[in-house]
C-alpha positions in Angstrom: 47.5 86.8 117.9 49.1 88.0 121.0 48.2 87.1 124.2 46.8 89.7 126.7 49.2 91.5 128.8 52.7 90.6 126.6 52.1 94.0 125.2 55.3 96.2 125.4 54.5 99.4 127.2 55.8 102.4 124.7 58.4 105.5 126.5 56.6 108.6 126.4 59.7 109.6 123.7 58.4 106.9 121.4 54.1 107.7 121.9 55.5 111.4 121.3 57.4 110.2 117.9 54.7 107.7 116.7 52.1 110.6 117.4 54.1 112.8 115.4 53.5 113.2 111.3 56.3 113.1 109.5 55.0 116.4 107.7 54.7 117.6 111.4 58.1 116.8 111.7 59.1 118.4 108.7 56.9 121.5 110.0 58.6 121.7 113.2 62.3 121.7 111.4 61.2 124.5 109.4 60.2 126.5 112.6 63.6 125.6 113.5 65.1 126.8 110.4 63.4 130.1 110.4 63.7 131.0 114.2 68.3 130.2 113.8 68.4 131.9 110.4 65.8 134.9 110.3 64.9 135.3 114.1 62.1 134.4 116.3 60.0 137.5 115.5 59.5 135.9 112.1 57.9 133.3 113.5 54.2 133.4 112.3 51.6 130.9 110.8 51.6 132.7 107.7 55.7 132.4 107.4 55.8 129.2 108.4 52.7 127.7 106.0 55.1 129.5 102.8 58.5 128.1 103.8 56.5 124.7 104.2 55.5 124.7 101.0 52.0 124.8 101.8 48.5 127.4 102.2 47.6 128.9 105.9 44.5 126.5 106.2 46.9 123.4 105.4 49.4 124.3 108.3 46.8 124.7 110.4 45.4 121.2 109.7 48.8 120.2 111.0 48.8 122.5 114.1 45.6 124.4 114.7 46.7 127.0 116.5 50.1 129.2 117.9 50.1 126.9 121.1 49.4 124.0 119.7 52.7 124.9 117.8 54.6 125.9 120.5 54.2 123.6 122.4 55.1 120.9 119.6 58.4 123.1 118.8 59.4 123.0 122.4 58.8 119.1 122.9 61.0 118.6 119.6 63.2 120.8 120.7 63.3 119.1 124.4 63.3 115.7 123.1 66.8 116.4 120.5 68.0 118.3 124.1 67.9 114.4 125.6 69.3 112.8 123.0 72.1 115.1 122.2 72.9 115.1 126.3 73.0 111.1 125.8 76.6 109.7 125.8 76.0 106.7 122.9 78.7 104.4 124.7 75.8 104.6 127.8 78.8 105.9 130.7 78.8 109.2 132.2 80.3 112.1 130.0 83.1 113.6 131.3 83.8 117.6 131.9 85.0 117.9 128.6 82.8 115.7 126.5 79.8 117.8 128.2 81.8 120.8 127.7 82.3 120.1 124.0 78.6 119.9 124.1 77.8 123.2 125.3 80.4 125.0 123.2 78.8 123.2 119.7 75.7 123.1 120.0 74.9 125.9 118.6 76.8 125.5 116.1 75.7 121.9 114.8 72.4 122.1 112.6 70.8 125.2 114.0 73.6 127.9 114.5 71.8 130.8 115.7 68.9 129.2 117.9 69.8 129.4 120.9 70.2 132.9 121.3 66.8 133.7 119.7 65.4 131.1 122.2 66.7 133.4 125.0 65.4 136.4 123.3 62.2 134.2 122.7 62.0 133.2 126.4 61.0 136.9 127.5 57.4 136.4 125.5 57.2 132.6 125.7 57.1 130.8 128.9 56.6 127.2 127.3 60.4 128.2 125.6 61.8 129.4 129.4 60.1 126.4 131.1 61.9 124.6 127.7 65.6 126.6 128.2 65.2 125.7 132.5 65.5 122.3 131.5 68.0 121.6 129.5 70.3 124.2 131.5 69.1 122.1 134.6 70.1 118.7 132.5 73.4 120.5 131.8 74.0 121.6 134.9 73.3 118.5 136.5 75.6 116.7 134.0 78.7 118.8 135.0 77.9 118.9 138.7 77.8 115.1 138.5 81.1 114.7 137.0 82.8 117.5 138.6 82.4 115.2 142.0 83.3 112.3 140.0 86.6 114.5 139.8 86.7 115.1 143.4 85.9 118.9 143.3 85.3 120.1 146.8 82.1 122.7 145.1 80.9 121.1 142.1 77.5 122.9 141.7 79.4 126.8 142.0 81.8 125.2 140.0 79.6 123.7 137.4 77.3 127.1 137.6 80.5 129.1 136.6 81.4 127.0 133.6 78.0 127.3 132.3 78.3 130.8 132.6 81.5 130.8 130.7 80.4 128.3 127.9 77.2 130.2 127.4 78.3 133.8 127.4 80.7 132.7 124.7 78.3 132.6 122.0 77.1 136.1 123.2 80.1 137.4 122.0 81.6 135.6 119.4 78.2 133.9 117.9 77.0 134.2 114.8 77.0 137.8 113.5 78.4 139.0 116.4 81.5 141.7 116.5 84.1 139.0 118.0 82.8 136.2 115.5 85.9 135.3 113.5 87.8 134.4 117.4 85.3 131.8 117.8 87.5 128.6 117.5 90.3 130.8 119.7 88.0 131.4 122.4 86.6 128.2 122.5 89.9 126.4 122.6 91.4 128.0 125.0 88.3 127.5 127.5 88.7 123.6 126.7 92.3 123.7 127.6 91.4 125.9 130.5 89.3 122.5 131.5 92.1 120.5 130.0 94.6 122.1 132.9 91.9 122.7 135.4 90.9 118.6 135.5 93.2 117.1 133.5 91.0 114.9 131.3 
């Protein structure tokens, strides 16, 4: 038996994971799924119950309601923001590991999302409170090793390579006109960072 008060306390990541089904979790991918590949507006309970392999009344077992959803969606989605942002060797990243970052992840397991969570944002506050934070955690990131560089602005600096990374996929994202010069553009804005800070 163990003794009062030898009791590790548990990070809020790992209450939020042990709380967490691993049918929710599955549920939760499958919002994922449908917002990157069909579009947020297709989105519903009903959708998501069929894609899940399961009735209306059995989803909602899972998630009573739309918020309750939400607001699961964008924890998940928050929580794989941290852990993507994490260098695994535990040192800061550099400008072009976090760079690297911006310019793939959209394009890992969920090509597509993060435009519709932009479009999503304009309906959805929990997903703008959601997109202010990880652009905040990015932003902060770059800042942070833009000084480390010994850049005399980092924040404009870091605000205007977000802007660059980020517009990218607006124009040569999925389905977009400019798709097939995706790897073109997004070389040449690493070797722009390449010249720029010589990492």
């Amino acid at each position: 038996m163990e003794k009062k008060g030898t009791t590790r306390q548990k990070s809020a990541k790992e209450t939020a994971d042990t709380a967490m089904s691993e049918r929710q979790k599955q549920i939760l991918q499958t919002a994922i799924d449908i917002i990157s590949d069909e579009g947020y507006s297709s989105l519903t309970m009903r959708h998501l119950a069929r894609a899940s392999g399961m009735k209306l009344g059995a989803l909602q077992y899972h998630f009573r309601t739309w918020d309750q959803l939400l607001r699961a969606l964008v924890d998940c989605l928050r929580n794989e923001g941290r852990q993507y942002l994490r260098n695994p060797e535990g040192s800061p990243l550099g400008i072009r590991a976090i760079a690297e970052k911006m310019l793939t992840g959209d394009s890992q397991a969920h090509n597509g999302l993060w435009p519709q969570l932009w479009a999503m944002e304009q309906v959805e506050p929990l997903v703008s409170d959601l997109l202010e934070d990880v652009y905040a955690e990015y932003l902060r990131l770059l800042e942070k090793a833009l000084k480390a560089a010994g850049n005399q602005s980092p924040r404009a600096e870091a605000l205007c390579l977000m802007a660059v990374m980020e517009s990218e996929s607006l124009f040569t994202g999925k389905g977009r006109r400019w798709e097939k010069d995706r790897s073109a553009v997004r070389k040449t804005i690493l070797d722009f960072i390449d010249d720029r800070y010589g990492e």
